[in-house]
VEXDREN-2710 file (C-alpha; in Angstrom, 1 decimal):
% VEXDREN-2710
k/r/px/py/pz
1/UNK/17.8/-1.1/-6.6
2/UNK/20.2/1.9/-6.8
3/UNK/23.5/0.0/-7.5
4/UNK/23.2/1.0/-11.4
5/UNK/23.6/5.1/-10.0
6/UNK/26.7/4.8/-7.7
7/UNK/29.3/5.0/-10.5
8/UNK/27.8/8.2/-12.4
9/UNK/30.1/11.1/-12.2
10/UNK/28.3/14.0/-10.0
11/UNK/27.0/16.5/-12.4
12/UNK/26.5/20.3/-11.1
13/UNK/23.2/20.1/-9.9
14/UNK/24.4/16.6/-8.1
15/UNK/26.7/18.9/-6.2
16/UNK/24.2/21.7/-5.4
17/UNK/21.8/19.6/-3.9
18/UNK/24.1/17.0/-1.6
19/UNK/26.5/20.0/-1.1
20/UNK/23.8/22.1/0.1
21/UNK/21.7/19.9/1.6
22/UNK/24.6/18.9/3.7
23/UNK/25.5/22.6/5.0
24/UNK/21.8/22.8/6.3
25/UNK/21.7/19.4/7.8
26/UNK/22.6/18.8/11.7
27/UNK/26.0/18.2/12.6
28/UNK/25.1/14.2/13.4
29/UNK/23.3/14.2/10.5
30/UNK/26.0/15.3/8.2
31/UNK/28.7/12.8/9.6
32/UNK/26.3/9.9/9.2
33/UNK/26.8/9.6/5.0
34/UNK/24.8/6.5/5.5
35/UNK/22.1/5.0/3.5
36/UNK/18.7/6.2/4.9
37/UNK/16.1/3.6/5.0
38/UNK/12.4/3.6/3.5
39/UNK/9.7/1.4/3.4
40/UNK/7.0/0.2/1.0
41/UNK/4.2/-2.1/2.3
42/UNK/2.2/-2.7/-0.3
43/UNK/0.0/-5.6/-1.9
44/UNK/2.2/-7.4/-4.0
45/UNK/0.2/-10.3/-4.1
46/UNK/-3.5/-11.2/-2.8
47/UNK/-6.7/-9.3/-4.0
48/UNK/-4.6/-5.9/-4.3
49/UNK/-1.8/-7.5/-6.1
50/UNK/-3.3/-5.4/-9.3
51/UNK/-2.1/-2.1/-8.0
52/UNK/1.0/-3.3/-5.5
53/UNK/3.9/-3.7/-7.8
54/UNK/3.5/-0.6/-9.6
55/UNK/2.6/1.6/-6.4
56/UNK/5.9/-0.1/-5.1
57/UNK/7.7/1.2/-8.4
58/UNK/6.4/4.9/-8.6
59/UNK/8.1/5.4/-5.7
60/UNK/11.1/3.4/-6.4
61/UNK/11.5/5.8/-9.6
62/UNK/11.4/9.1/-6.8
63/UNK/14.1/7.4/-5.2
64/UNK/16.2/6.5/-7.9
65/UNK/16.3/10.1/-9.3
66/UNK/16.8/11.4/-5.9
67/UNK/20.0/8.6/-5.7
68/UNK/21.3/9.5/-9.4
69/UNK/21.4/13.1/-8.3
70/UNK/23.8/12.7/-5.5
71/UNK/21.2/11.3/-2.8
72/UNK/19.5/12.8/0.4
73/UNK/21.4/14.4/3.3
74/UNK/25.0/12.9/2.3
75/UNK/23.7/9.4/1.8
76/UNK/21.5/6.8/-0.7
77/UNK/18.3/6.5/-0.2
78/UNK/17.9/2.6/0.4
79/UNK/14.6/1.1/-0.4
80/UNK/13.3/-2.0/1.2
81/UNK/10.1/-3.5/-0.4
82/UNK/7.6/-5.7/1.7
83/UNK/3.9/-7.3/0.4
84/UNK/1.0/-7.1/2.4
85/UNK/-0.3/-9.9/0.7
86/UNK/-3.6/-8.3/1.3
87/UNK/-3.7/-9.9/4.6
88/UNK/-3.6/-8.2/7.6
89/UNK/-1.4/-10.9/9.7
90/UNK/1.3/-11.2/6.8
91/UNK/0.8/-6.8/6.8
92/UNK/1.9/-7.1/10.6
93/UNK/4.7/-9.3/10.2
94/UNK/6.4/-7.3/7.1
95/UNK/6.1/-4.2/9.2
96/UNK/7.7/-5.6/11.9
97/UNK/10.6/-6.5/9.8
98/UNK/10.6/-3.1/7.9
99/UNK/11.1/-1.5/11.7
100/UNK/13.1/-3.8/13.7
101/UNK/15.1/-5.4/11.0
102/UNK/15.8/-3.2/8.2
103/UNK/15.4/0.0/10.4
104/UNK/13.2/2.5/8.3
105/UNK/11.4/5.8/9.4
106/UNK/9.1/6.0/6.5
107/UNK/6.4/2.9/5.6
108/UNK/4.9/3.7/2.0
109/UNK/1.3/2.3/0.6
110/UNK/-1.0/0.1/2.4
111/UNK/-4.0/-0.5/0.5
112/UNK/-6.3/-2.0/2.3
113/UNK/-7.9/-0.2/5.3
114/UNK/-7.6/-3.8/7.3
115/UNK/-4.0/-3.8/6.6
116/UNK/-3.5/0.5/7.7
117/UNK/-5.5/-0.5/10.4
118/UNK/-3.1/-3.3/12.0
119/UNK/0.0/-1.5/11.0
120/UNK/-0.8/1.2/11.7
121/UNK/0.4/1.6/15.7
122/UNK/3.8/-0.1/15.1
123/UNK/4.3/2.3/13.0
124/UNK/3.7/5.6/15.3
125/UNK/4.9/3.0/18.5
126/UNK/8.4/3.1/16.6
127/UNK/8.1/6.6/15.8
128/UNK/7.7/5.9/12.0
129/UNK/5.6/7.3/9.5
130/UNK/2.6/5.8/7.7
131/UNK/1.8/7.1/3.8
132/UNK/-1.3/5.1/3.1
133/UNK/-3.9/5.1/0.3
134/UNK/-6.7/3.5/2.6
135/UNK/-10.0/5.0/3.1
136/UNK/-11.4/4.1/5.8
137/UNK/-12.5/7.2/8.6
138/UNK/-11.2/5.2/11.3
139/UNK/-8.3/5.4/10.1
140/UNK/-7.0/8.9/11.0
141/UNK/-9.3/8.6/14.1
142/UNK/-6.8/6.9/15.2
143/UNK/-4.2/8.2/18.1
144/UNK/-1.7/8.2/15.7
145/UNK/0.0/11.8/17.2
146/UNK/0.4/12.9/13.4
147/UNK/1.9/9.8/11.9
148/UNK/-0.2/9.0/9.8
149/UNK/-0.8/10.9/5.9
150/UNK/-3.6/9.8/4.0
151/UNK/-4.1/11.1/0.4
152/UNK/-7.4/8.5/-0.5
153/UNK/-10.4/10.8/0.3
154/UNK/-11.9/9.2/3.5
155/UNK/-14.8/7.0/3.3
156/UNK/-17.1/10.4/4.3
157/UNK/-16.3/12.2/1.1
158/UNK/-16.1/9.2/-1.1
159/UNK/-19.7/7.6/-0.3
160/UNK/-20.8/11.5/-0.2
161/UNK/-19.8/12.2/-3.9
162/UNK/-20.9/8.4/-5.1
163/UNK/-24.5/8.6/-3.5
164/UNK/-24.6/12.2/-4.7
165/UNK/-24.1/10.7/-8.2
166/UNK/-26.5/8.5/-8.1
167/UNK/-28.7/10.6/-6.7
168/UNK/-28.5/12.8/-10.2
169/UNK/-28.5/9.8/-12.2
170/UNK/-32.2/9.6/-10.7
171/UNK/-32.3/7.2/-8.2
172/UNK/-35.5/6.7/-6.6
173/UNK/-34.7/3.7/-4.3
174/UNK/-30.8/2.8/-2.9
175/UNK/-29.1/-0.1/-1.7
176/UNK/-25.7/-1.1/-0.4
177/UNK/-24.8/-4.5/-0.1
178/UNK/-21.1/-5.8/0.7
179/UNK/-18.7/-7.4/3.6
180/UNK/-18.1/-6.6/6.8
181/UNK/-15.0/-3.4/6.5
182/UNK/-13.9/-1.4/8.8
183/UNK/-15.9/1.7/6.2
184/UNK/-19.1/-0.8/5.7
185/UNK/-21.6/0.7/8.9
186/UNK/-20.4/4.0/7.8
187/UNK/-20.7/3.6/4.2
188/UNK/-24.4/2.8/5.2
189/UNK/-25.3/5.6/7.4
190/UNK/-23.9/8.4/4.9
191/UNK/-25.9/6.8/1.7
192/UNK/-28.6/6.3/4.1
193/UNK/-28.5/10.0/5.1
194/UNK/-28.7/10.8/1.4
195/UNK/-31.2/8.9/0.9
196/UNK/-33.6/10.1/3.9
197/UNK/-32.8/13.4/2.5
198/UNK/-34.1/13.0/-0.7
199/UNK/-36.9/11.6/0.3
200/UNK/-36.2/7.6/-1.3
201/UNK/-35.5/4.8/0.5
202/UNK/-32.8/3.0/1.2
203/UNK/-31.9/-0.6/2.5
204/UNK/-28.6/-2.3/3.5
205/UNK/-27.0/-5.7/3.6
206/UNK/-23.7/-6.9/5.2
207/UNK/-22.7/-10.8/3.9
208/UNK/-20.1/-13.1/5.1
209/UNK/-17.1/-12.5/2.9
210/UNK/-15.2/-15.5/0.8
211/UNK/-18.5/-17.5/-0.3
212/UNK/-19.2/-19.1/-3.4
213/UNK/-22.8/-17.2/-4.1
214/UNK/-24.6/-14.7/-2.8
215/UNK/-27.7/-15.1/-4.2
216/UNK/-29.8/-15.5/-1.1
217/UNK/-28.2/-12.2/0.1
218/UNK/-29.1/-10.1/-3.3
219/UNK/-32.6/-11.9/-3.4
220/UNK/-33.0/-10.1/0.3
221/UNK/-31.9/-6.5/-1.3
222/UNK/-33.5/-7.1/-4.5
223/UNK/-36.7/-7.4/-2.4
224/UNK/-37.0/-3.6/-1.9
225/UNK/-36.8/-2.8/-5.0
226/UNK/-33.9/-0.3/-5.2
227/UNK/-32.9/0.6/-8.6
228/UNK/-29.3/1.0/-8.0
229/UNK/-27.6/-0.6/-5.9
230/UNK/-23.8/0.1/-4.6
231/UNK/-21.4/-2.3/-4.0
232/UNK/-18.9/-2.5/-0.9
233/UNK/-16.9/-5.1/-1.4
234/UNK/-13.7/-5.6/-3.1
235/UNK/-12.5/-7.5/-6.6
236/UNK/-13.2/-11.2/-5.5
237/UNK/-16.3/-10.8/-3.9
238/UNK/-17.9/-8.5/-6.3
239/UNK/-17.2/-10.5/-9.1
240/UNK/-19.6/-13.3/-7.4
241/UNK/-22.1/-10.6/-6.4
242/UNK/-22.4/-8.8/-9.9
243/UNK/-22.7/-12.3/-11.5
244/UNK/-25.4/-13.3/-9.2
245/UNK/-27.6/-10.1/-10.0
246/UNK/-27.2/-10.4/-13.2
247/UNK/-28.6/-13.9/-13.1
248/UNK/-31.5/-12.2/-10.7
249/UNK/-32.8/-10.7/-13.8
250/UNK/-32.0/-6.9/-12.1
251/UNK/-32.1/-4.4/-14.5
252/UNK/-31.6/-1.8/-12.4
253/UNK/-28.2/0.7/-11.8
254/UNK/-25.2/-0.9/-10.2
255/UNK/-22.2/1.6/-9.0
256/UNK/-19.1/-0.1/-7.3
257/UNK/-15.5/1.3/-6.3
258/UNK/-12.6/1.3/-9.1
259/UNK/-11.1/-1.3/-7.2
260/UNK/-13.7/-3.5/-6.8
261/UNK/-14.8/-3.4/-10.1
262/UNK/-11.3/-3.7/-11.6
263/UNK/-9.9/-4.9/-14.7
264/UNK/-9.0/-8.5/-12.8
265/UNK/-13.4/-8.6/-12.9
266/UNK/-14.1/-7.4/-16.3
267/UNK/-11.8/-10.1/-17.8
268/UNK/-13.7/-12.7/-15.3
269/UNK/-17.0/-11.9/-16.2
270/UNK/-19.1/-11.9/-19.7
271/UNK/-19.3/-8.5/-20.9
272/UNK/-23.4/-8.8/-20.6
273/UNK/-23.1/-9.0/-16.8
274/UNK/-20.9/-5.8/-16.0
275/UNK/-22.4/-3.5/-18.7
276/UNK/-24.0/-0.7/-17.7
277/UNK/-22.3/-0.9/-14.7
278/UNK/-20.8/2.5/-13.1
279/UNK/-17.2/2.7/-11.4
280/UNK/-15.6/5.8/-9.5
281/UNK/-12.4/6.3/-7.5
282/UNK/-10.1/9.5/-6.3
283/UNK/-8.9/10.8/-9.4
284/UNK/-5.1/11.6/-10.4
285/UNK/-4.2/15.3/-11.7
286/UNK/-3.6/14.0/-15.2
287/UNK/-2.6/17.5/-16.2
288/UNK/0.4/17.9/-13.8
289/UNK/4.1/17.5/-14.4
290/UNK/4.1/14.7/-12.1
291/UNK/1.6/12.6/-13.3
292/UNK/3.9/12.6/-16.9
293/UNK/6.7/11.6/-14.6
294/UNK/4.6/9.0/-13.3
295/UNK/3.7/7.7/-16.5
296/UNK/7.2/8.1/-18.3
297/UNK/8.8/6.1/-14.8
298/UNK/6.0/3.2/-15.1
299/UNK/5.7/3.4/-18.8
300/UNK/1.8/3.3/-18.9
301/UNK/-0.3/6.0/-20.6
302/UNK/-2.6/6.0/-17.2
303/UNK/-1.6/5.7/-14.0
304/UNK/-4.1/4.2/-11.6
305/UNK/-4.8/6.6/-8.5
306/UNK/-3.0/4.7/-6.3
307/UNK/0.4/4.8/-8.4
308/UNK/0.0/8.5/-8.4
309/UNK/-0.8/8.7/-4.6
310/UNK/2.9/6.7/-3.3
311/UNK/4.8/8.6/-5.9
312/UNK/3.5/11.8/-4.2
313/UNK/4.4/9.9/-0.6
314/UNK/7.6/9.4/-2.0
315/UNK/7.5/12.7/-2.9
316/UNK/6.4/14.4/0.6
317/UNK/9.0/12.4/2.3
318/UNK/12.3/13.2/0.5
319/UNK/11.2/17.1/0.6
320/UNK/10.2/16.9/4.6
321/UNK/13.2/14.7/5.0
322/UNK/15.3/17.9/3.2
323/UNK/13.7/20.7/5.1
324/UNK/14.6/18.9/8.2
325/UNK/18.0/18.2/7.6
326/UNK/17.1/14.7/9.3
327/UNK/15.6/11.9/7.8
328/UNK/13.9/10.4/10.8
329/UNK/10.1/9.4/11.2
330/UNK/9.4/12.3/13.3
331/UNK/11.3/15.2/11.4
332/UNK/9.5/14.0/8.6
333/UNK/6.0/14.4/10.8
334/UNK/6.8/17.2/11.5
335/UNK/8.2/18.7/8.4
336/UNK/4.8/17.5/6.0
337/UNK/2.6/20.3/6.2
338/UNK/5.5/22.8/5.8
339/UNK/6.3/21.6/2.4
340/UNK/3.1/20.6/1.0
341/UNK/0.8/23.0/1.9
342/UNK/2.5/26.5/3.0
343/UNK/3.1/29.4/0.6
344/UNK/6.5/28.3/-0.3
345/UNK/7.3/28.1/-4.3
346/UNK/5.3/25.2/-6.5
347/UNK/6.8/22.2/-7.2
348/UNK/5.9/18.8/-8.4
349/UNK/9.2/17.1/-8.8
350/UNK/11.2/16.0/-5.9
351/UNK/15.1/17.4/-7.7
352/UNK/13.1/20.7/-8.1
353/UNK/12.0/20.7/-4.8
354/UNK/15.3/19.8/-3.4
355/UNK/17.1/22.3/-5.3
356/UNK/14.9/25.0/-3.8
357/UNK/15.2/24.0/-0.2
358/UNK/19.0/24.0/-0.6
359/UNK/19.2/27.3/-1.5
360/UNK/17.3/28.6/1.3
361/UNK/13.4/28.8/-0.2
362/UNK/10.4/26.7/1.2
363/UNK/8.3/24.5/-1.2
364/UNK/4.7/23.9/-1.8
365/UNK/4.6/20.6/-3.2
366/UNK/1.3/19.6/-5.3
367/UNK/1.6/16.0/-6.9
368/UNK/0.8/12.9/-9.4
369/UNK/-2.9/13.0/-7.4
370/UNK/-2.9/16.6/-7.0
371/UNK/-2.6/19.0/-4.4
372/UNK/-1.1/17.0/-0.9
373/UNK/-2.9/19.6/1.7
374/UNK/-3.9/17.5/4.4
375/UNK/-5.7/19.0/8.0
376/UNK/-5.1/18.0/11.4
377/UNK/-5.9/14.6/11.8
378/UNK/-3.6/14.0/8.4
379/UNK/-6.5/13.0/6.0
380/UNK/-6.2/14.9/2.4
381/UNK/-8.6/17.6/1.9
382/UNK/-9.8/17.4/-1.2
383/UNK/-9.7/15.8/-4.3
384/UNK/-11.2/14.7/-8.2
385/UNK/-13.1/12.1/-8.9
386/UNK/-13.7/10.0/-12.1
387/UNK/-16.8/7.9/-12.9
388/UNK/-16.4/5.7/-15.4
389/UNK/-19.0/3.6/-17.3
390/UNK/-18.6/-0.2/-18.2
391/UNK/-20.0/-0.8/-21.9
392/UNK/-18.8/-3.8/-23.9
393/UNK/-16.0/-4.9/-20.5
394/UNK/-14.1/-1.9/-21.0
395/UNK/-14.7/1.4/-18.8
396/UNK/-14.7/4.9/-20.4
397/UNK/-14.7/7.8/-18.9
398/UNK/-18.9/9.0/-18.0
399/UNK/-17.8/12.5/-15.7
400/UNK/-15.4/14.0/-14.0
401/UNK/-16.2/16.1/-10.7
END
């Protein structure tokens, strides 16, 4: 992927940064001058393939600049892509190769929370660490001894701001209906505990994923009369779900993740049975420097939140990789918080940043999805969120919180 960079001539800056970088590096380090390995696992293929190949390519484009500026610690940066085909089993096996084969200390983007889930202790076994963009709290509950960096908002704060939203949208009876996840029982409680609080009720439903209909299953929530109901599944089973309330007659609200209520859906279903129909994911910082880099690197005028999130993992790992002077999983670990999240000077561009370590100053380094401050059991602390509203199959933007 970097062949096209090795011929350039070095320009000054090329210098500075490998030179420097080199001085501050360990002795073994510095007589290594070998490619350094990294890792994307993301969904190429399966019911994430929307996002996978471009969440692969924003942090290819990190990489590459890195490379066509003289590379990291004396050597390339060497990519090796792998697809999760949205399947946990086929997850496990490409993260087996990433580690044993191809030898990286850094796995970037897996999507799913089943996938982070099953990866997830090769990865800090092996001593390798885990960027994800999964949700799920029982993720980073995990025993993971720091390995682990997630920049999605956890299931907590996500099913917080949703029910939150539909609470001042006037909600006066909830439901959640979707699979079995490893975020569905506490997806429940929280919008229960919402619910209870405000004094409305609030009834649940877990189906069997991969059927044909669910009719029988909304008839059941339909029964208690909720008027909005959230969705907790993802693209392929929500596309049968919102079909089937539609055709229930329910003219009540209907909020559902971005991801599950994605572009691939809108195209599958008439317009009539997704309008009205809210969305809401983790929000980019559309008004950084590194969200334009995003977009100029993918060529899109917006970049989905996950995009944004492994450019800023590709990010976080070059800079902790730099302020180490070693490129290993756990220098890397260890590194993270010192670069993203101390007092050191702001930067959102990974040649900025490395410029700055070289010459001796520390780096705060705020992203494509905003700041990358993360607390001790490496989940992100805070983020934006966009709700969007479906009217005619196309979303526009309803609020930003």
């Amino acid at each position: 992927m970097t062949d096209r960079f090795l011929n350039l001539r070095p320009d000054r800056r090329s210098v500075l940064l490998g030179g420097a970088a080199l001085l501050a590096a360990p002795a073994i380090v510095r007589a290594q001058g070998t490619a350094i390995k990294f890792g994307t696992l993301t969904p190429l293929t399966g019911v994430g393939g929307t996002y996978g190949p471009s969440m692969r390519d924003a942090a290819a484009s990190v990489f590459d600049a890195v490379n066509g500026a003289g590379g990291l610690l004396g050597g390339q940066i060497d990519l090796v892509s792998e697809d999760t085909q949205t399947s946990p089993e086929a997850a496990v096996r490409a993260v087996r190769k990433l580690i044993d084969v191809d030898g990286v200390s850094v796995v970037i983007g897996t999507w799913a929370s089943s996938i982070t889930t099953a990866v997830a202790p090769l990865c800090w076994e092996n001593g390798v660490m885990l960027f994800t963009v999964s949700g799920a709290d029982s993720i980073t509950q995990l025993p993971h001894m720091g390995y682990i960096a997630r920049t999605q908002p956890n299931s907590v704060l996500q099913i917080q701001v949703a029910g939150d939203f539909m609470l001042r949208q006037g909600a006066t009876g909830m439901a959640w209906i979707g699979p079995q996840t490893p975020f569905a029982q506490s997806s429940i409680d929280i919008l229960a505990g919402q619910a209870e609080g405000a004094g409305i009720g609030m009834e649940s439903l877990i189906y069997e994923a991969d059927k044909s209909t669910y009719r029988s299953e909304v008839d059941t929530i339909l029964r208690s009369n909720p008027d909005f109901i959230m969705l907790g599944g993802y693209a392929a089973d929500s596309t049968v779900v919102l079909r089937d309330i539609w055709q229930a007659g329910y003219e009540g609200s209907i909020i559902g993740p971005a991801y599950a209520v994605n572009p691939t859906v809108l195209e599958a279903l008439p317009a009539e049975v997704t309008e009205g129909v809210f969305t809401w994911e983790g929000a980019p910082d559309i008004e950084s420097t590194a969200y334009a880099n995003v977009q100029a690197a993918l060529g899109v005028d917006i970049v989905d939140p996950y995009s944004a999130q492994t450019y800023d993992h590709a990010n976080l790992a070059v800079l902790a990789a730099a302020a180490a002077g070693d490129a290993s999983g756990a220098a890397i670990k260890d590194q993270l918080r010192t670069i993203s999240q101390g007092d050191g000077v702001d930067v959102s561009d990974v040649l900025t940043g490395m410029e700055t370590l070289a010459g001796g100053g520390s780096v705060n380094y705020s992203g494509a999805s905003g700041p990358c401050d993360f607390d001790e059991i490496g989940d992100i602390t805070g983020t934006q969120f966009l709700f969007n509203e479906i009217s005619g199959g196309t979303p526009s933007m309803f609020e930003r919180v």
